[in-house]
C-alpha positions as CSV (number, residue, x, y, z in Angstrom):
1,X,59.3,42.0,198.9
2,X,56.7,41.4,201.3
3,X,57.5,42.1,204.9
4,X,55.9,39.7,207.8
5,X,55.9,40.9,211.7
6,X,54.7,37.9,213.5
7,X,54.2,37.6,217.2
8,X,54.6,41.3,218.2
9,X,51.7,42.0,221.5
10,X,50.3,45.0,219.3
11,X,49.3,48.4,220.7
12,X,46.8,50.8,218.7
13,X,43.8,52.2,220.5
14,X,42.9,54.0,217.4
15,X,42.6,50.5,216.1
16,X,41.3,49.1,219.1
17,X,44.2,46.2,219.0
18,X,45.4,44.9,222.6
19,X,47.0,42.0,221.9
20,X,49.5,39.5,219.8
21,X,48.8,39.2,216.1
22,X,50.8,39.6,213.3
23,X,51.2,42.3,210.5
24,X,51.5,41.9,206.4
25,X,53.2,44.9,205.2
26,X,53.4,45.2,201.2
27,X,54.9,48.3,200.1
28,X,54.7,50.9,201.8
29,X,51.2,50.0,203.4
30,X,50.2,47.3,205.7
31,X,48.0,44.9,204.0
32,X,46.5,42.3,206.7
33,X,46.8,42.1,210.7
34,X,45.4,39.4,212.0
35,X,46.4,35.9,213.8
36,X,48.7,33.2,212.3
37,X,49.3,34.9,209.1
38,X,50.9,33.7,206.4
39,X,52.7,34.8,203.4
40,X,54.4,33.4,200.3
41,X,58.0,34.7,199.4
42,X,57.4,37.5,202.5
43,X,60.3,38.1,204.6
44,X,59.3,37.1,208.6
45,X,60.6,38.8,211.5
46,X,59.9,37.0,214.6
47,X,58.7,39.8,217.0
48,X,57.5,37.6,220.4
49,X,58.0,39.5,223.8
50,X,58.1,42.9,222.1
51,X,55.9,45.9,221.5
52,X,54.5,46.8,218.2
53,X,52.8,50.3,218.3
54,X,51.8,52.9,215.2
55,X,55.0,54.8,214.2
56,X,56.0,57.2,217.0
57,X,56.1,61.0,216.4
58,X,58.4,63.6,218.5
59,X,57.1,67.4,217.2
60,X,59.6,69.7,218.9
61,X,63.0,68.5,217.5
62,X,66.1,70.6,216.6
63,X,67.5,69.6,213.6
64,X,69.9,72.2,213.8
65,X,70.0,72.2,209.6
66,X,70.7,74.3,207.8
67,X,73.6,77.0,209.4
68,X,74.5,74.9,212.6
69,X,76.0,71.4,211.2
70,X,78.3,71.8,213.9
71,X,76.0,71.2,216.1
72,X,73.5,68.5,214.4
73,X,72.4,67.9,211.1
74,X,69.7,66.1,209.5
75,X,71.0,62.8,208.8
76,X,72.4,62.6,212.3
77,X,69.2,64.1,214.1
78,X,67.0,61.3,212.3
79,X,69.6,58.6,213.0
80,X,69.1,59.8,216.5
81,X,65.4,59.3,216.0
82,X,65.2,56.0,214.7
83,X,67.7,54.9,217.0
84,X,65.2,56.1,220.0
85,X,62.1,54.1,218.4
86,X,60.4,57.7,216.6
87,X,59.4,57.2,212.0
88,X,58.8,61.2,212.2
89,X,59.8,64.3,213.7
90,X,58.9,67.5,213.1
91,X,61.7,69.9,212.8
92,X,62.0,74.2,214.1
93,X,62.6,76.7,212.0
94,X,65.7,78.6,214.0
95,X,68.1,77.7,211.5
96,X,70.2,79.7,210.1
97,X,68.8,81.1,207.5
98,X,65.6,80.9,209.4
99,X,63.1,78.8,208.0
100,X,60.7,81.2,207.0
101,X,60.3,81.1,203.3
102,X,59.3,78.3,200.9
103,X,63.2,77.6,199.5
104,X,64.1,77.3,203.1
105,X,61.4,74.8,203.5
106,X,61.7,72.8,200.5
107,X,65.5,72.6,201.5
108,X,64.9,70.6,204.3
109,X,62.2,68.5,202.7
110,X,65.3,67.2,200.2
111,X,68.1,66.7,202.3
112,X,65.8,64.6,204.7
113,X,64.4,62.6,201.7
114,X,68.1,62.1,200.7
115,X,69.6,61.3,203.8
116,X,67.1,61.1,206.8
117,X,66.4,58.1,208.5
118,X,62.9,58.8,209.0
119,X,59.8,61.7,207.9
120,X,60.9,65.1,209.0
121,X,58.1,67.3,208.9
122,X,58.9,71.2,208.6
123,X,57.4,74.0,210.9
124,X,57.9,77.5,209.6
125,X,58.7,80.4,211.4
126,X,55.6,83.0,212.1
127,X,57.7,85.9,211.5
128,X,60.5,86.5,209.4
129,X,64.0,86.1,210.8
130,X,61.7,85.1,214.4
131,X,62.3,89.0,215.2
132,X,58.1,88.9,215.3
133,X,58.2,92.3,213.1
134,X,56.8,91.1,209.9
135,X,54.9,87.7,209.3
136,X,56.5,85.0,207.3
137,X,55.6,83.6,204.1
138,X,53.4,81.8,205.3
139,X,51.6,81.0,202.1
140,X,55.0,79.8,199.9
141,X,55.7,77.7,203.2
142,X,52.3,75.9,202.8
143,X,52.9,75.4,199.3
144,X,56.1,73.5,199.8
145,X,55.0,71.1,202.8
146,X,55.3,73.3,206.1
147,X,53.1,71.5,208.8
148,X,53.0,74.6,212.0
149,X,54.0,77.9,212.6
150,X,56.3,78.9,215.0
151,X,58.6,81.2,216.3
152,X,59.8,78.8,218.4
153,X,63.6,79.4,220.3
154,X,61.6,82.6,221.3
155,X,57.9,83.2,221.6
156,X,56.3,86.5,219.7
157,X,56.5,89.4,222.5
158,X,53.7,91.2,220.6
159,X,50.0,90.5,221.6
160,X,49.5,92.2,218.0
161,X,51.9,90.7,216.2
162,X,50.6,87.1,217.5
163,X,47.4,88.5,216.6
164,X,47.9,89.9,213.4
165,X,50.0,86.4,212.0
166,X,47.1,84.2,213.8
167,X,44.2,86.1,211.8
168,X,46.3,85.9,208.8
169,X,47.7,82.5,209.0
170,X,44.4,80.6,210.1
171,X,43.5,80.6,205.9
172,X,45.9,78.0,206.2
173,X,44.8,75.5,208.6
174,X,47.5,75.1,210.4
175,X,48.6,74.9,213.8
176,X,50.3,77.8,215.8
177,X,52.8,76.6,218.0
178,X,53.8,78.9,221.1
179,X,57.0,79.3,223.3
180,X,55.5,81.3,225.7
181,X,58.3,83.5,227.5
182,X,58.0,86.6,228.5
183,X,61.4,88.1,227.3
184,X,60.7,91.5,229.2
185,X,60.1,89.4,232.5
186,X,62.7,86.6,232.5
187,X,65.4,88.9,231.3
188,X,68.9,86.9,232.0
189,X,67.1,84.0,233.6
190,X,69.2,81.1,233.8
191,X,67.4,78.6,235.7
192,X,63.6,78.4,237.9
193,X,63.4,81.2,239.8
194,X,63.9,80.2,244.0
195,X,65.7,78.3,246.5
196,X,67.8,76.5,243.4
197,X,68.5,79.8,241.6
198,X,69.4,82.0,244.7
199,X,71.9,78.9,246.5
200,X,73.7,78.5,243.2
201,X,73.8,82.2,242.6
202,X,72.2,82.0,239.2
203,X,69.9,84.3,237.9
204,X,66.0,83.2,238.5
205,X,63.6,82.8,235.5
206,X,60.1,83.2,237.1
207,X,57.3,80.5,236.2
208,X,54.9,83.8,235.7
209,X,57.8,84.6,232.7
210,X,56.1,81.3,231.2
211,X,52.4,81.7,232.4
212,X,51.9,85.7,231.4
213,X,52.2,84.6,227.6
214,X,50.5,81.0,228.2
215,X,47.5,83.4,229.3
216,X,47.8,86.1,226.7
217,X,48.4,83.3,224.1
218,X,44.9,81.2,224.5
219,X,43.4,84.7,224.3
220,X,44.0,85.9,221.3
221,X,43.4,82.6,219.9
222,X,39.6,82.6,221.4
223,X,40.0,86.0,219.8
224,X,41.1,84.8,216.0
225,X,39.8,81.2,216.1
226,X,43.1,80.2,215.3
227,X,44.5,76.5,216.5
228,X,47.2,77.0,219.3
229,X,49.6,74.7,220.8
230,X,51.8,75.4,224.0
231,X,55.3,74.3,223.4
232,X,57.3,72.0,226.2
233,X,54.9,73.4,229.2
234,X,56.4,73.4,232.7
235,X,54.6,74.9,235.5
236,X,51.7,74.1,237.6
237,X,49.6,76.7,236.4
238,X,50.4,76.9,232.9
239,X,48.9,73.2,233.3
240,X,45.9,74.2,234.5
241,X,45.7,77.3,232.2
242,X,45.3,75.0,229.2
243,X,43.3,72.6,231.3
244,X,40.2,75.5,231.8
245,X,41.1,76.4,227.6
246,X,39.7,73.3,226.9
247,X,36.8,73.5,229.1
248,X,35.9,75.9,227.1
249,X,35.9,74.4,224.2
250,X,39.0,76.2,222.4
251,X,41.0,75.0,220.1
252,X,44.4,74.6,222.2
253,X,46.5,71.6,222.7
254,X,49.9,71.6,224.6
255,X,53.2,68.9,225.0
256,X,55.6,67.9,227.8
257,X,58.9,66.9,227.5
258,X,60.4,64.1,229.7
259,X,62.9,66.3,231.4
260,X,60.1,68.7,232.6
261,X,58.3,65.4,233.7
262,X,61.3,63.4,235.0
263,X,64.0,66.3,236.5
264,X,63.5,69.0,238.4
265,X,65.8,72.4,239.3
266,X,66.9,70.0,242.4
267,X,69.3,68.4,240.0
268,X,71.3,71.5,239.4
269,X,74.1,71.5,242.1
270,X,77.5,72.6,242.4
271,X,78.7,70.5,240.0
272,X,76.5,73.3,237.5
273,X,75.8,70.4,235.1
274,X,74.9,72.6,231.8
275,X,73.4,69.6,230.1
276,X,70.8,71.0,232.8
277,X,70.5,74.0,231.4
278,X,67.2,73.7,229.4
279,X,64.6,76.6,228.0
280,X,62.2,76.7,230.0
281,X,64.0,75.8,232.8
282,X,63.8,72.3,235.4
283,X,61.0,73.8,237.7
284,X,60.1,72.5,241.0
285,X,58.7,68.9,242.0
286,X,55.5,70.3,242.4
287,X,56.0,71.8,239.2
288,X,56.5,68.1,237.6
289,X,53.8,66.3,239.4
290,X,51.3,68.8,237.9
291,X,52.5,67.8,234.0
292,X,52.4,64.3,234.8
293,X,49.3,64.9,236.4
294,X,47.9,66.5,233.2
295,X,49.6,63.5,231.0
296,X,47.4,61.1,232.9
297,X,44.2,63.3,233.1
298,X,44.3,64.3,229.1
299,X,45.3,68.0,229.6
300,X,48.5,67.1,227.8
301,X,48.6,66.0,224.4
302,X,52.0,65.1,223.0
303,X,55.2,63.8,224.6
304,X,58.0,66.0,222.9
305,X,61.8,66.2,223.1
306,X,62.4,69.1,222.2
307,X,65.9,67.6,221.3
308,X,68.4,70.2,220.8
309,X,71.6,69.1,220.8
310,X,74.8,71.5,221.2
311,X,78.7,70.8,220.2
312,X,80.5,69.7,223.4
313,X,83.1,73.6,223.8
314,X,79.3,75.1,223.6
315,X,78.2,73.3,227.0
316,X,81.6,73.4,228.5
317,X,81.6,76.8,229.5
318,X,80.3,78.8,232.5
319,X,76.8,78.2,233.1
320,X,75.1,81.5,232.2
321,X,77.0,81.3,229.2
322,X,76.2,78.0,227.9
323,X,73.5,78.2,225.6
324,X,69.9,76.5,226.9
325,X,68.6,73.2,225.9
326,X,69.7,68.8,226.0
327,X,68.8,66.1,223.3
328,X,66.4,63.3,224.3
329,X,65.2,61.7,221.2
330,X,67.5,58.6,222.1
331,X,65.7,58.4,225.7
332,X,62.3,59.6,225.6
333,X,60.8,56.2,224.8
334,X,62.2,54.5,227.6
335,X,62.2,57.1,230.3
336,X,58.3,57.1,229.0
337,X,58.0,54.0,229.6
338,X,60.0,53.2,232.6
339,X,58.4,56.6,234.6
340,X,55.3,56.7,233.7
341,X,53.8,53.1,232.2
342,X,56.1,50.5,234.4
343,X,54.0,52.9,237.5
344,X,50.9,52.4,236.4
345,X,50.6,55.9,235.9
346,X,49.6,55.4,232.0
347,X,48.4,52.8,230.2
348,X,51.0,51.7,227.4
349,X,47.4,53.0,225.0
350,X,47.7,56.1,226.3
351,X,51.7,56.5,225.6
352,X,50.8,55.4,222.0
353,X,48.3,58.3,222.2
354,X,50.7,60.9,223.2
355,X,53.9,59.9,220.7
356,X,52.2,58.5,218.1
357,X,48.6,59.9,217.3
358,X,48.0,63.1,219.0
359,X,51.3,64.3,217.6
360,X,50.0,63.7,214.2
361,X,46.4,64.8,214.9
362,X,47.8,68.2,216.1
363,X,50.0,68.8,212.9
364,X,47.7,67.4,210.7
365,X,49.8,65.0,209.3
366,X,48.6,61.5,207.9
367,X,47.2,59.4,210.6
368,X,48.7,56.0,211.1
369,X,47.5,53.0,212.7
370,X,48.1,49.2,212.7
371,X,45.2,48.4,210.1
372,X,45.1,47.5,206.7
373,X,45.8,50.4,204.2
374,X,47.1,52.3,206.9
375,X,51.4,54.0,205.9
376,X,53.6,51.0,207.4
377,X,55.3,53.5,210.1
378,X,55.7,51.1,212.7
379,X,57.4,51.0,215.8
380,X,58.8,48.1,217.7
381,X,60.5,48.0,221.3
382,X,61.5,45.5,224.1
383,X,59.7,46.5,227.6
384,X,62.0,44.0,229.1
385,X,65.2,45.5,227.9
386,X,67.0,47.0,230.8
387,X,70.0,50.0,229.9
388,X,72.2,52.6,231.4
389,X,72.2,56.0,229.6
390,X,75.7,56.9,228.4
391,X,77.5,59.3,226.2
392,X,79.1,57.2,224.4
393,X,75.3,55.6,223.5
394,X,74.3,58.2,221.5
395,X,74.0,58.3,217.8
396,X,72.8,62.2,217.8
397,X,76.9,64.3,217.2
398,X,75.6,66.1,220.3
399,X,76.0,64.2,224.1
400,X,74.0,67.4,226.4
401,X,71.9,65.0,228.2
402,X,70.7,65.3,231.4
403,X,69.9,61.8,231.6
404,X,73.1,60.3,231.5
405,X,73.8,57.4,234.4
406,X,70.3,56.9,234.3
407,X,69.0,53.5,234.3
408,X,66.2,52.7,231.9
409,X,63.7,50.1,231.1
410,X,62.2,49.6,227.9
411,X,64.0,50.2,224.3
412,X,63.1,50.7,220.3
413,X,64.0,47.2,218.4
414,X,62.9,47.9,215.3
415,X,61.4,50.9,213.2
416,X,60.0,50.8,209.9
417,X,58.9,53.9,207.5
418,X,56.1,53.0,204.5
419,X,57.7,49.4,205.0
420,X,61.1,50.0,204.9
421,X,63.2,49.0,207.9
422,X,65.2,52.2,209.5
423,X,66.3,50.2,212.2
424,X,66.6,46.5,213.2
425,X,67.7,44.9,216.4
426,X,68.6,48.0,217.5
427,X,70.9,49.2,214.9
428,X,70.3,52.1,212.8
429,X,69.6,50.9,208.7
C-alpha cells in the first residue's frame, strides 16, 4: 500500500526543500513531493507541526553483538535508534569475536535484517583481533558489505602499521576511521587531565594523548592518499588540526558526539557519576566551545553517538574500574536540537547535514533525500515536544547516560525505512 505524509514543514538542503509539502511513498521509494497531493487507496498520515527530514544516520554506534548480549544486542541497539529518530547506524567491530573477517561481517548483516529496527551498516576492524599486528581481511570484509575500517575502542599505536593497512586498504575505497589515543601517553587515564582530575583524585588523560595521534594520523594519510576520519573528537586543538587538513585539501573528515559538545569534565563530582566516564574523556568548556564552534563553521562533519551501552553491575563499581563510555542514540536528536538549533547556533539544514547526509557521504552509503526515486528513509520529529530524560525512558537494555534529568526539546515521531514505518507516534513498530 501506498503511504501518504501530508503536511510535514520538510527539511532537505540536498533537495533544496524548506517548507510544508507532502510526500508519496510507494514501496520502498518515494514517488512525488509536492503540495496538496493526492492518492487513491494510499494510507495518510497527517504530519502538521512536525519535522520531516531525510532518514538520520548515527556512524559510531556499539551494537555490542555478537559476544556482549549482556550488554546490548542488535535488535535492542536499533530499537534504541528508531526510538531516538535515526533509519541507520553504523555498527564497530569490538565484538567479540572481533569483526574482522567476512563471516563476522555477514553475521551482523543477518541478524539486523532479521530483527533490526533500522539499516545497520558494518565497519570492519583494520587489524585482526584490533591488536594492530596484522591487517584484517579487509578484502572478504568488502565482499560481504563492510562500509569503514576501524580499530575503533583503541586506535593503531603503529605509525607503520596505520601505514601499511592505509596503503593496502585504500584499493578498497573505503573510509579509515581513527580513535586517536595515544596508549603510551594516556596510560591509566581516567578522566581530562587538570583541575577535575587532580580534586577528584583520578588519574589525568592529557588532551595531547588525543592530539599526538590526530597529528600523526592526517599524516600518513597525506602520505597514502587514503580517506581518514577522526572518531568523537574533543579538544580545541584536535579541532583545529582537522580544520588546517582540510585547507589543505586532504581527504579527512571528523564527528562530534553530543556529550563532548553538551558536558564537560565539570560535571564529574563527588558523586563520581560513571555514566560520566566516557573515552575520550568530558574535556574542558573551552574544550566544547571549540567543537561546537567547528559544527557551525563546517570543520565538523557528522553528529555521532558513539552509543555504547554497559549492563548496570559494569557501571556500578568504583570509577577507575568501570569501563569507559554512555549511550545517546535515544537523546542525540533532541539535545541537537534543543542546544544547538533552538540557539541559533545551526540552522535545522545544517543538523540535517550532519545526521543525515554527511554521515552517508563519508561511508559511502546510498544517499537519501526527500525527492522522487530517492530510498523512503524518512525521519519525522516534533520541535515543540518538550521531555525530561529518564532511565526508565530508554528502550536501549543499557541506562549509562549522562543525560539523565535533562530537560529536552524536540523528539522523533515517526521513522520510516524504504517505506516501512519503524516507529509511529513515538512507539517503536
Amino acid at each position: 500500500m501506498a503511504l501518504l505524509l501530508k503536511n510535514a514543514h520538510i527539511v532537505d538542503p540536498a533537495a533544496g526543500l524548506d517548507g510544508v509539502a507532502d510526500v508519496l511513498v510507494e514501496g520502498e521509494r518515494i514517488a512525488r513531493v509536492g503540495e496538496n497531493l493526492d492518492a487513491a487507496d494510499a494510507e495518510v498520515i497527517d504530519l502538521a507541526g512536525k519535522y520531516l527530514v531525510p532518514g538520520l544516520v548515527d556512524m559510531h554506534v556499539h551494537l555490542r553483538e555478537p559476544g556482549y548480549e549482556h550488554k546490548e544486542d542488535i535488535e535492542s541497539g536499533t530499537r534504541a535508534a528508531a526510538h531516538g529518530g535515526f533509519t541507520g547506524v553504523c555498527s564497530m567491530p569490538n565484538t567479540d569475536p572481533v569483526t574482522d573477517n567476512g563471516v563476522t561481517i555477514e553475521y551482523v548483516k543477518s541478524v539486523a535484517a532479521a530483527k533490526g529496527h533500522c539499516r545497520v551498516f558494518p565497519s570492519g576492524a583494520m587489524t585482526k583481533g584490533l591488536k594492530g599486528e596484522i591487517i584484517s581481511e579487509m578484502g572478504d570484509m568488502v565482499a560481504h558489505g563492510c562500509v569503514a575500517f576501524t580499530d575503533d575502542g583503541r586506535g593503531i599505536q603503529g605509525a607503520g602499521m596505520l601505514r601499511r593497512a592505509m596503503d593496502y586498504g585504500k584499493m578498497f575505497g573505503k573510509v579509515f576511521m581513527s580513535h586517536c589515543q595515544d596508549e603510551d601517553l594516556v596510560g591509566d587515564g581516567q578522566v581530562n587531565e587538570g583541575a577535575v582530575s587532580t580534586r577528584l583524585g583520578l588519574l589525568g588523560w592529557p588532551a595531547a594523548g588525543e592530539e599526538l595521534q590526530i597529528s600523526r594520523d592526517i599524516a600518513i594519510a597525506e602520505l597514502t592518499g587514503a580517506k581518514l576520519h577522526i572518531q568523537h573528537i574533543s579538544t580545541a586543538h584536535g579541532v583545529e588540526l582537522v580544520r588546517e587538513a582540510k585547507a589543505k585539501g586532504l581527504p579527512v573528515t571528523c564527528e562530534a558526539t553530543p556529550h563532548h559538545m553538551f558536558l564537560t569534565e565539570d560535571a564529574i563530582d563527588g558523586t563520581y557519576n560513571t555514566s560520566l566516564k566516557v573515552n575520550p574523556p568530558l574535556r574542558t568548556a573551552a574544550d566544547a566551545e571549540a567543537v561546537i564552534a567547528g559544527v557551525i563553521d563546517g570543520t565538523v562533519d557528522a553528529i555521532v553517538t558513539d552509543h555504547a551501552p554497559h549492563a548496570d553491575w559494569e557501571k556500578a563499581r568504583e570509577f577507575e574500574l568501570a569501563p569507559f563510555g554512555m549511550i545517546g542514540l535515544e537523546t542525540s536528536l533532541g539535545l541537537v536540537y534543543t542546544n544547538l538549533v533552538k540557539t541559533g547556533k545551526i540552522s535545522l539544514a545544517r543538523m540535517v547535514e550532519l545526521m543525515a547526509i554527511g554521515p552517508r557521504r563519508i561511508l559511502g552509503v546510498e544517499p537519501v533525500s526527500i525527492a522522487a526515486g530517492s530510498l523512503a528513509d524518512i525521519t519525522v520529529f516534533d520541535p515543540e515536544a518538550t521531555w525530561t530524560v529518564t532511565a526508565d525512558g530508554f528502550e536501549s537494555q543499557a541506562k549509562n547516560s549522562g543525560f539523565i534529568g535533562a530537560s529536552i526539546t524536540g523528539r522523533a515521531t515517526d521513522v520510516f525505512v524504504g517505506g516501512v514505518a519503524t516507529m509511529r507516534d513515538g512507539v517503536v513498530c
